[in-house]
C-alpha positions as a LaTeX table, in Angstrom:
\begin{tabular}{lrrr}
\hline
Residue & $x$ (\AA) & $y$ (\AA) & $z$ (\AA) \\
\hline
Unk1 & 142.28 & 100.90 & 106.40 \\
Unk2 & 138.69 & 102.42 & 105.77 \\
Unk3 & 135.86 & 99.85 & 106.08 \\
Unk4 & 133.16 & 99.80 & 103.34 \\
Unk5 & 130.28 & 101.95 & 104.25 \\
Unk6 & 126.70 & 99.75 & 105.17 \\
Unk7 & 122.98 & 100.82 & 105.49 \\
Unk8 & 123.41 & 100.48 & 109.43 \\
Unk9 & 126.34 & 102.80 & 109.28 \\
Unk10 & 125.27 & 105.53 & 107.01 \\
Unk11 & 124.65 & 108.77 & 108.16 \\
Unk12 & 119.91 & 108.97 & 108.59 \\
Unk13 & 120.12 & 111.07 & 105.95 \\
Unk14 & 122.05 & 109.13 & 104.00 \\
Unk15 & 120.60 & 105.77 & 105.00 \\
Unk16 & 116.88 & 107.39 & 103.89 \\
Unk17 & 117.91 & 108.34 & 100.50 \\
Unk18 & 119.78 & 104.88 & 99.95 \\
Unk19 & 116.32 & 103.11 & 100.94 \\
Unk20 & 114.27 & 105.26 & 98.54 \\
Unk21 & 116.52 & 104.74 & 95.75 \\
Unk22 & 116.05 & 100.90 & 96.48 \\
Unk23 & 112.29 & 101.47 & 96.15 \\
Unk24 & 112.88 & 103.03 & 93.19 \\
Unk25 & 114.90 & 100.69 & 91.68 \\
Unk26 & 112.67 & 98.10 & 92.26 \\
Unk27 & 109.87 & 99.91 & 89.68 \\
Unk28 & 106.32 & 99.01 & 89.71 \\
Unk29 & 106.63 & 96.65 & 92.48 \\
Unk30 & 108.14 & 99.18 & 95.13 \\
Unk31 & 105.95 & 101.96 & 94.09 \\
Unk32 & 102.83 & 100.99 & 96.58 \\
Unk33 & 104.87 & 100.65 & 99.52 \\
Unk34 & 106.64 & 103.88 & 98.81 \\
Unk35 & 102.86 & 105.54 & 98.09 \\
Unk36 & 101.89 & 104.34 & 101.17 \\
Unk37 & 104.74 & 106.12 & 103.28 \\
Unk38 & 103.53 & 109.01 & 101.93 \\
Unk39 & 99.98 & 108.85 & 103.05 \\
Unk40 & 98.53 & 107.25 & 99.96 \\
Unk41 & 97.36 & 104.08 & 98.96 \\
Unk42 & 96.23 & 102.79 & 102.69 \\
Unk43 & 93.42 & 100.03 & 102.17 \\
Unk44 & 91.41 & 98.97 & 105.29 \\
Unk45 & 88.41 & 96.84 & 106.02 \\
Unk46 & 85.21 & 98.48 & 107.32 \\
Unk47 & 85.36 & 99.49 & 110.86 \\
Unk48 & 82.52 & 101.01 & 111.93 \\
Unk49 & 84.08 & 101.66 & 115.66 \\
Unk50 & 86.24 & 104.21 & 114.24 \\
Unk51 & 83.13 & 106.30 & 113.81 \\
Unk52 & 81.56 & 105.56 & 117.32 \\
Unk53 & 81.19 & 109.10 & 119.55 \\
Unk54 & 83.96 & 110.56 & 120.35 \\
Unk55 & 85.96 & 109.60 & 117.47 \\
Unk56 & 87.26 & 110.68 & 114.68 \\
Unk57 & 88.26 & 112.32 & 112.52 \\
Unk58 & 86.44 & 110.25 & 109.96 \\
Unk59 & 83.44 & 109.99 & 107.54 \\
Unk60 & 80.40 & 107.80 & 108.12 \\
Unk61 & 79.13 & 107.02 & 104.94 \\
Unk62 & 75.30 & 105.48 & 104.43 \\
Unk63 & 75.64 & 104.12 & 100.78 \\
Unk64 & 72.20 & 103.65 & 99.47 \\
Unk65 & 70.61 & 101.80 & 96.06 \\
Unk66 & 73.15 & 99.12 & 96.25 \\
Unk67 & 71.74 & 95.95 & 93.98 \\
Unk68 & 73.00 & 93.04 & 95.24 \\
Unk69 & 75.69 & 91.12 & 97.88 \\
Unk70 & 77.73 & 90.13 & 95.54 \\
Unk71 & 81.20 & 91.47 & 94.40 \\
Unk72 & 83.03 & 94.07 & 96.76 \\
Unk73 & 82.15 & 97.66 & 98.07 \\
Unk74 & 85.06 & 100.18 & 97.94 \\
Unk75 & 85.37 & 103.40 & 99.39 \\
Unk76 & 87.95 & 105.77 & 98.55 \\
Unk77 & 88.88 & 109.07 & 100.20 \\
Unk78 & 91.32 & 111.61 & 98.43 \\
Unk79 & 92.45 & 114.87 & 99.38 \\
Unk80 & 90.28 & 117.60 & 97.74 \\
Unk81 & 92.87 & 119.23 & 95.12 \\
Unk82 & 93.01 & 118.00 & 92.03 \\
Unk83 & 96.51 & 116.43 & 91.79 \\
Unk84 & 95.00 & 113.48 & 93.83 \\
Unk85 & 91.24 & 113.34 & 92.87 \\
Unk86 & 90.68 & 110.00 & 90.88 \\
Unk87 & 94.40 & 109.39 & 90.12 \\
Unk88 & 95.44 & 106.24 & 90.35 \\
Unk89 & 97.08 & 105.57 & 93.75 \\
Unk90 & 96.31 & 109.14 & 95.07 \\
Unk91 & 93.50 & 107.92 & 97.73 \\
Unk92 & 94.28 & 108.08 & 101.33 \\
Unk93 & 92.71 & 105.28 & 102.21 \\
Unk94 & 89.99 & 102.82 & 100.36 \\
Unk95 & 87.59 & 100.79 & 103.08 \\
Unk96 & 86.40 & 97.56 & 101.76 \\
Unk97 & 82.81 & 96.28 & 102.67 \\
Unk98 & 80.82 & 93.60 & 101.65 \\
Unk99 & 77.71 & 95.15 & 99.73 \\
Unk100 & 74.11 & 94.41 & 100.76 \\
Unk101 & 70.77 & 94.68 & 98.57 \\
Unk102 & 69.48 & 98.28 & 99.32 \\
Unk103 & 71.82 & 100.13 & 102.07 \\
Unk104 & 74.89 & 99.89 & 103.61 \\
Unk105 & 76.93 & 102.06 & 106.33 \\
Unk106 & 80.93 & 102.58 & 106.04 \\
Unk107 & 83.22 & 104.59 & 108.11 \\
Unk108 & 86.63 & 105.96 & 106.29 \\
Unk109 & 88.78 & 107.65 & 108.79 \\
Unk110 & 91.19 & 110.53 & 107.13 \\
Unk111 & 94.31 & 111.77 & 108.51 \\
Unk112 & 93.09 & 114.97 & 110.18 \\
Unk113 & 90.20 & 117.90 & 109.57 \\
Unk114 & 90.32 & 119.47 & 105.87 \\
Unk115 & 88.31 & 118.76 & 102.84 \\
Unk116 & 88.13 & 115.74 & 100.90 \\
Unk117 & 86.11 & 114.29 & 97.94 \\
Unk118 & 84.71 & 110.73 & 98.46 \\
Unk119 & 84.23 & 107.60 & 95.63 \\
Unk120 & 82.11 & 104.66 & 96.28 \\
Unk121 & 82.23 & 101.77 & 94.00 \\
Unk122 & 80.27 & 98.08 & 94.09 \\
Unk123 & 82.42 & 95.95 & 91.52 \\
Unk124 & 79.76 & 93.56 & 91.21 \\
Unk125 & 81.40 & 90.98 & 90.06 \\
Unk126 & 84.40 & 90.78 & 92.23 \\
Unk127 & 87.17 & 91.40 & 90.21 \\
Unk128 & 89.01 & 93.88 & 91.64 \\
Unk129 & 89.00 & 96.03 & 88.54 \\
Unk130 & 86.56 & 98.43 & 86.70 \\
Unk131 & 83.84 & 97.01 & 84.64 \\
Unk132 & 81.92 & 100.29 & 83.18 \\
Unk133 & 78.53 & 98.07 & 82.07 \\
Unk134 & 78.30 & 96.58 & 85.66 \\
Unk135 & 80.21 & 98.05 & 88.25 \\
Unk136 & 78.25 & 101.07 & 90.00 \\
Unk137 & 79.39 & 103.97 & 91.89 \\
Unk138 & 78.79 & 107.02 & 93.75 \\
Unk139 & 80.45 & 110.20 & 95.07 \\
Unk140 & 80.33 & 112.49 & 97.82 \\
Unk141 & 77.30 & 115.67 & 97.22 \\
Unk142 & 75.96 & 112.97 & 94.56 \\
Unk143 & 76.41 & 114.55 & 91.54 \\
Unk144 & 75.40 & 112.95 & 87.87 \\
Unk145 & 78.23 & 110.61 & 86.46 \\
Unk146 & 77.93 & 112.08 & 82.78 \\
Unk147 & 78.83 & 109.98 & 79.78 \\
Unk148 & 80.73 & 110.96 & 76.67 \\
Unk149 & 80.35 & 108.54 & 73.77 \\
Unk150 & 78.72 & 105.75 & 76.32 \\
Unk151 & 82.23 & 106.29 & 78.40 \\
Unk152 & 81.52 & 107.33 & 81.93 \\
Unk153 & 82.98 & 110.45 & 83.09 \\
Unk154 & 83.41 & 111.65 & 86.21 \\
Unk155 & 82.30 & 115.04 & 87.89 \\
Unk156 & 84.91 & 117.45 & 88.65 \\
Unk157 & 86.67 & 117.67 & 92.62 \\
Unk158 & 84.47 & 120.96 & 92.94 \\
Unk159 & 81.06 & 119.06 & 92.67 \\
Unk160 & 82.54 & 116.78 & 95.26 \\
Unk161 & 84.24 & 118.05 & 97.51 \\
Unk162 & 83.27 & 118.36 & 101.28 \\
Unk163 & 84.49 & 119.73 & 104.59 \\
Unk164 & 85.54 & 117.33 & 107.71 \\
Unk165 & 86.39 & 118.77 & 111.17 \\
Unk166 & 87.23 & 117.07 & 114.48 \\
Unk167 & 84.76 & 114.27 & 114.81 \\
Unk168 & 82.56 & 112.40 & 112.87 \\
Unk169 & 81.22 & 113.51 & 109.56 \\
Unk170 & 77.98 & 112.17 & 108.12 \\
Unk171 & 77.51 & 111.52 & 104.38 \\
Unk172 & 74.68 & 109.97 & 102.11 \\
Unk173 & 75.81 & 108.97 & 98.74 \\
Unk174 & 73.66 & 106.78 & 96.54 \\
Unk175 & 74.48 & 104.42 & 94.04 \\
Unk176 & 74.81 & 104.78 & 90.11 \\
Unk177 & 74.79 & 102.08 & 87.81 \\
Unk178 & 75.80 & 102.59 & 84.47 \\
\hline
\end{tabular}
């Protein structure tokens, strides 16, 4: 007699696909965990040791013209082709800081030299969600956020996109409220 087949007796191969198909099964809900396998999706606090000499790769980012302390400060990296930029769930990695009146410094490590495009946003009032009248924001080279019937729009991946190499990259984006 042939005993039933288990996840810790599948083939890797086999085993992989059956886990994946779980994840996929499980909709909405598994889709995060699966993004973040694939290098997406990562969320980290501000660490600002990660772009101390000798580090690196990773982008040290002085966010200036911030309003106030309250609310959150995100900063989201994304690989610079434009399948990933501003897609939802297509960031490497967003850094949370607190915001501070005036200027604040945040370090976003990526996965390796290459070029990127950068997003900064201050939801002022802490909810975790876009609020176009409040929230400000910011990219990497600064460019204008346009508007197109009072809706903001955001510059295309070749206005921000930047190169990163071994170390630590240095970046100066400030602040846009709408």
């Amino acid at each position: 007699m042939i005993a039933p087949a288990s996840a810790f007796t599948l083939a890797p191969a086999r085993a992989l696909a059956a886990l994946a198909a779980l994840g996929l099964a499980l909709g909405p809900a598994g889709a995060p965990a699966l993004a973040q396998e694939a290098g997406y999706a990562r969320k980290a606090m501000n660490d600002l040791s990660l772009c101390a000499p000798g580090k690196g790769p990773a982008v040290r980012v002085t966010v200036n013209g911030i309003k106030s302390s309250s609310g959150y400060l995100f900063a989201r990296i994304y690989h610079a082709r434009a399948s990933d930029w501003m897609k939802s769930r297509r960031y490497i990695v967003r850094v949370e800081a607190r915001p501070q009146p005036g200027t604040v410094v945040m370090c976003v490590p990526v996965p390796g030299p290459g070029e990127y495009a950068l997003t900064i946003q201050h939801d002022v009032n802490g909810n975790r969600d876009t609020d176009i009248s409040t929230d400000g924001a910011g990219m990497s080279n600064n460019p204008k956020i346009g508007r197109i019937l009072g809706i903001p729009r955001p510059p295309g991946l070749d206005k921000t996109r930047f190169a990163v190499g071994e170390g630590i990259t240095r970046l100066s984006i400030t602040m846009q409220y709408l």
